[in-house]
C-alpha atoms as a printed R data frame, in Angstrom:
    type eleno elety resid chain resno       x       y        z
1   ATOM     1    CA   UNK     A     1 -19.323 150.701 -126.655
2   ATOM     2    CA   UNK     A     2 -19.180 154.394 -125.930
3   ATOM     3    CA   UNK     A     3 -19.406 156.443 -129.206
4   ATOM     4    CA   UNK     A     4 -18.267 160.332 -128.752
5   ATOM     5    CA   UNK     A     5 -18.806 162.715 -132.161
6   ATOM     6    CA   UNK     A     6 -17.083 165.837 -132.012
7   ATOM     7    CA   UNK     A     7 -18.728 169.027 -133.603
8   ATOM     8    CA   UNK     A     8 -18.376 172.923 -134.008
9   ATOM     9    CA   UNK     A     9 -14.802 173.450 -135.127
10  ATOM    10    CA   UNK     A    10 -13.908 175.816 -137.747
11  ATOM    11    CA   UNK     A    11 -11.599 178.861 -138.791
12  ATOM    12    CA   UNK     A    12 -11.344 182.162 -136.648
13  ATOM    13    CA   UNK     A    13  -9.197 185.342 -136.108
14  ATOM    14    CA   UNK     A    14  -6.692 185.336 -133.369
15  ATOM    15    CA   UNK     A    15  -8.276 186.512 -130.164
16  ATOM    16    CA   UNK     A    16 -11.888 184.960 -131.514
17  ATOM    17    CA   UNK     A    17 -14.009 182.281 -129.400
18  ATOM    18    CA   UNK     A    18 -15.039 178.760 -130.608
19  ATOM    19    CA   UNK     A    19 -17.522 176.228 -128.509
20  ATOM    20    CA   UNK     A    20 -16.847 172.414 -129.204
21  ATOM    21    CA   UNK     A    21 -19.179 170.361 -128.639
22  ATOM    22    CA   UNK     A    22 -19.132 166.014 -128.110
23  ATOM    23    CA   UNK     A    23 -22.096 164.056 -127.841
24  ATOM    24    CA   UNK     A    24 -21.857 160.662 -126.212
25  ATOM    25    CA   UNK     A    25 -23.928 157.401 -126.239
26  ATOM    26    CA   UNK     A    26 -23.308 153.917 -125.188
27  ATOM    27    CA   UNK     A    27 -22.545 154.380 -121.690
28  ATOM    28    CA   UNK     A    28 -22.833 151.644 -118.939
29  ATOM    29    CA   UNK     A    29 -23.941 151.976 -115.828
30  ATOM    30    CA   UNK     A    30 -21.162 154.046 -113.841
31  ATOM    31    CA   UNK     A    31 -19.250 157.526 -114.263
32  ATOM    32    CA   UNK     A    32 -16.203 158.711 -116.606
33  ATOM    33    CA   UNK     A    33 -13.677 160.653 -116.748
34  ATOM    34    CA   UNK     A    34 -14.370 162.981 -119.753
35  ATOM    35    CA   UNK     A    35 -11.351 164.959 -121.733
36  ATOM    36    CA   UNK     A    36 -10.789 167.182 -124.651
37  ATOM    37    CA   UNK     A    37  -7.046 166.745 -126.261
38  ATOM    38    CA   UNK     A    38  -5.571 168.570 -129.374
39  ATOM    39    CA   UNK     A    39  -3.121 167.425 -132.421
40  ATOM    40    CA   UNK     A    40  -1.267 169.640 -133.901
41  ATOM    41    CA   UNK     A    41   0.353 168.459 -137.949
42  ATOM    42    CA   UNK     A    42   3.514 166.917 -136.846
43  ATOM    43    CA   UNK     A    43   3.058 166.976 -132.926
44  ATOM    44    CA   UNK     A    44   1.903 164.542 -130.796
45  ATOM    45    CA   UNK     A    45  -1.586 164.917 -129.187
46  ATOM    46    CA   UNK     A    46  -1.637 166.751 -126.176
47  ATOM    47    CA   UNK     A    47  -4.207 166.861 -123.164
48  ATOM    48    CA   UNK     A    48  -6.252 170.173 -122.952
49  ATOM    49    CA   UNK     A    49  -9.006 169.482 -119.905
50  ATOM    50    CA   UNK     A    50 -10.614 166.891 -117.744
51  ATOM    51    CA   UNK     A    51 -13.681 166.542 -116.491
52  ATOM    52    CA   UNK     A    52 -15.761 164.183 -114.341
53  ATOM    53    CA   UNK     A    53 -19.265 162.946 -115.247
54  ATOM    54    CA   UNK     A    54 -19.797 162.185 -111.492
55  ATOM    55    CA   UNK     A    55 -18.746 165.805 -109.843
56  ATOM    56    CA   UNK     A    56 -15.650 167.433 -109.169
57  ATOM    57    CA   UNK     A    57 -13.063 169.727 -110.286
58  ATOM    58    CA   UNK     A    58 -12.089 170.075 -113.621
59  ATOM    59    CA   UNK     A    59  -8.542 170.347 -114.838
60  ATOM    60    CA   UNK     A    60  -6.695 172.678 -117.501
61  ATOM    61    CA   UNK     A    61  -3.235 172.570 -119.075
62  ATOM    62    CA   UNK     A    62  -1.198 175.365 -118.285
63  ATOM    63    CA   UNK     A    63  -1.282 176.592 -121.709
64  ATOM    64    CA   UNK     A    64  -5.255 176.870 -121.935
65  ATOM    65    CA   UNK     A    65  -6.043 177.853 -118.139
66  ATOM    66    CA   UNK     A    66  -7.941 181.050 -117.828
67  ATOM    67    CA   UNK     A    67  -9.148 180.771 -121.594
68  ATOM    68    CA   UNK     A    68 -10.778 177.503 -121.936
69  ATOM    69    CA   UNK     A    69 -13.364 176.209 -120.100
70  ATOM    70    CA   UNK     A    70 -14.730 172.529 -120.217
71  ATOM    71    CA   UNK     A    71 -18.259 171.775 -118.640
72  ATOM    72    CA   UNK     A    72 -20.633 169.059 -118.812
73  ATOM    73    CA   UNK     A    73 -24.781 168.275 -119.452
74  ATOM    74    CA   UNK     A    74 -25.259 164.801 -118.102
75  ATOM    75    CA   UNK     A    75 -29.115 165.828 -119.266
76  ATOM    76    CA   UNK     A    76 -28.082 165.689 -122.663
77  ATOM    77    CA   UNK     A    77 -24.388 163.161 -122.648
78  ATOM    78    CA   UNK     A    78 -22.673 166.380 -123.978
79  ATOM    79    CA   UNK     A    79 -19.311 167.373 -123.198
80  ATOM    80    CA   UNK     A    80 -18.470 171.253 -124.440
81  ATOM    81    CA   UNK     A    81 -15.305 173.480 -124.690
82  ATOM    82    CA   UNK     A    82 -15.704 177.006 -124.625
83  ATOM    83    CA   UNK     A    83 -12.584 178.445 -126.071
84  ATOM    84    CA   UNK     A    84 -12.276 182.662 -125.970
85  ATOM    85    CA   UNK     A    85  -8.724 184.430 -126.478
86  ATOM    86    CA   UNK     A    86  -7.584 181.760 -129.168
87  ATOM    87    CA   UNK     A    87  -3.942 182.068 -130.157
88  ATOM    88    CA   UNK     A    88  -2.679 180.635 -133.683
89  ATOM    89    CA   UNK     A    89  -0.848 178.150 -131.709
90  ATOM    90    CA   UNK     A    90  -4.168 176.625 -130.710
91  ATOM    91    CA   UNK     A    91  -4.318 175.574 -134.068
92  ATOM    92    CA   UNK     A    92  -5.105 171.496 -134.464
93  ATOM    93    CA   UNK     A    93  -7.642 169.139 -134.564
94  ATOM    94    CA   UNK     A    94  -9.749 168.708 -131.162
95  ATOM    95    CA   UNK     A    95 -11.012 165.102 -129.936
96  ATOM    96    CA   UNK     A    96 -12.683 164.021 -127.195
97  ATOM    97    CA   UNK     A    97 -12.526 161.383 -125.092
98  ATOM    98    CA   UNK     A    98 -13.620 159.526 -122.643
99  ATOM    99    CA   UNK     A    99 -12.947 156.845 -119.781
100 ATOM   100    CA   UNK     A   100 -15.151 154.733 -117.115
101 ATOM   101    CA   UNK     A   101 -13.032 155.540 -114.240
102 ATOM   102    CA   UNK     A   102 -12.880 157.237 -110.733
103 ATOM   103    CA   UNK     A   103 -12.831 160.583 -110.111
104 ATOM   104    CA   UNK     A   104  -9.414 160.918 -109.144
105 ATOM   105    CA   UNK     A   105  -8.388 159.561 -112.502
106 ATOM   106    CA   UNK     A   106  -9.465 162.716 -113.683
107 ATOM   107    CA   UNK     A   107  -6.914 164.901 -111.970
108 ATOM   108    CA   UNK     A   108  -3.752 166.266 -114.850
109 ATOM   109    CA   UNK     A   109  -0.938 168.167 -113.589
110 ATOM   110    CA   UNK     A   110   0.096 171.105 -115.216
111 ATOM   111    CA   UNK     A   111   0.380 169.874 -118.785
112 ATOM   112    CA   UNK     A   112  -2.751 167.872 -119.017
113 ATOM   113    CA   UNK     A   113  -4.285 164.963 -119.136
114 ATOM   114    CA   UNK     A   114  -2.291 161.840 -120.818
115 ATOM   115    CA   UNK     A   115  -4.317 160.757 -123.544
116 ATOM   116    CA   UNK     A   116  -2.496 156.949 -123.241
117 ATOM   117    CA   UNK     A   117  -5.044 156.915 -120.253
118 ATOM   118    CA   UNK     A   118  -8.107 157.591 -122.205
119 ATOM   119    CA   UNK     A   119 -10.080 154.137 -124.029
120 ATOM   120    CA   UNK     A   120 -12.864 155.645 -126.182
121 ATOM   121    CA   UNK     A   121 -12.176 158.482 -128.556
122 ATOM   122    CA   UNK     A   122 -13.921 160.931 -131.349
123 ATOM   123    CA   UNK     A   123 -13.060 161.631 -134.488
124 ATOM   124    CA   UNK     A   124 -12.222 165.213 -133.949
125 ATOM   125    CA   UNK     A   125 -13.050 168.233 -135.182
126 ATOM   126    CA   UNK     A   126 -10.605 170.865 -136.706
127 ATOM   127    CA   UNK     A   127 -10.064 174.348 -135.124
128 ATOM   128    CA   UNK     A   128  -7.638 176.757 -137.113
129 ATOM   129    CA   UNK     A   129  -6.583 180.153 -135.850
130 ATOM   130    CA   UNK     A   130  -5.682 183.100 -138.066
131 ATOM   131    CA   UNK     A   131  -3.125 185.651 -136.664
């Protein structure tokens, strides 16, 4: 069973920088596709990035590209999110999450990964954005 616990969250100005952080354990033998998603109080979660364990690209909703950045230390089973330029609408409570998969599971169009594709989840951490 593949546990993933979310960390650094917290409250910033508008135009600020936050790094989240998941560590994972339990993995089986194999690669995943790794992914960062957002919830918003009365929205449905959302897909932010996508990345995979075994190589690759990674892959950014539109709304995040060129300000977020998602990377990966197989060393140490942690999955991070760099996030500079934060807007208040980035506002909402960040999970990770995580799928044994192929790589081209990995690949999101333009607004993100589906997060009905991913099996193992956090239990997120909350980012909140002052304008």
């Amino acid at each position: 069973q593949v546990q993933l616990v979310e960390s650094g969250g917290g409250s910033v100005q508008a135009g600020g920088s936050l790094r989240l952080s998941c560590a994972a354990s339990g993995y089986t033998y194999g690669s995943y596709c790794m992914g960062w998603f957002r919830q918003a109080p009365g929205k449905e979660r959302e897909g932010v990035a996508t990345i995979y364990t075994g190589g690759g690209n990674a892959y950014y909703a539109d709304s995040v590209k060129g300000r977020f950045t998602i990377s990966l230390d197989n060393a140490k089973n942690t999955l991070y999110l760099q996030m500079n330029s934060l807007k208040p609408e980035d506002t909402a409570m960040y999970y990770c999450a995580a799928i044994k998969s192929a790589r081209w599971y990995c690949y999101s169009g333009s607004a993100g990964p589906d997060p009905a594709k991913f099996a193992y989840w956090g239990q997120g951490t909350q980012v909140t954005v002052s304008s």
